[in-house]
Phi, psi and omega in degrees: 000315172311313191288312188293336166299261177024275175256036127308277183352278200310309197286342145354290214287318201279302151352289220271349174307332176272335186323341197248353144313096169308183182258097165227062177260127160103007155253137180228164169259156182328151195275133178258221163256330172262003152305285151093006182206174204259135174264111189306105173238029167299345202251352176096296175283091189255184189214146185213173189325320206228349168215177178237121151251142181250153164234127162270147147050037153336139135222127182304143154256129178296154210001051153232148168318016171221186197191130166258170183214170136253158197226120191253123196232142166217191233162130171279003179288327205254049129083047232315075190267159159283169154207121175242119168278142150272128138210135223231126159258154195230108182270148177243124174229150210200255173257355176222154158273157194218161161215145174240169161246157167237132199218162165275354151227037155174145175249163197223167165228133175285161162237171181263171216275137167266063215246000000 
């Protein structure tokens, strides 16, 4: 009886995990100059000029359309060493849907993807 609570618990817990994950397939961030095309994270994993980032550790903000995650980028400029960001996207929805990033120094708005 135990072992079955257990793993009812885990697989609970293992479910419900992407659930605290937003959807962010078919959004990307914008094309820059050193890119020159809109960069795709729907996949959890992007690629930018100079680094590959992952987003981690997911958590919902409660009753909002969003998730902060952490992000982890690493890049052969840093020796291979890391660099981790918090960044939380936010969806808006109104007469239009909009999704933004959020940074500790600046928000952007994404666009969607041409997939």
């Amino acid at each position: 009886m135990h072992k079955a609570a257990v793993a009812v618990f885990f697989g609970f817990v293992l479910l419900s995990e992407p659930a605290n994950a937003q959807d962010l397939r078919g959004w990307c961030f914008p094309a820059d100059a050193c890119m020159g095309a809109p960069i795709p994270i729907g996949s959890g994993t992007y690629e930018t000029c100079e680094e590959t980032c992952t987003l981690t550790n997911p958590v919902a903000v409660r009753d909002m359309e969003a998730t902060l995650y952490d992000e982890i980028c690493r890049g052969d400029w840093m020796e291979g060493g890391t660099i981790t960001n918090r960044i939380m996207f936010i969806k808006q929805t109104s007469d239009r849907t909009r999704m933004f990033e959020v940074r500790k120094s600046w928000i952007g708005e994404l666009e969607r993807c041409n997939q």
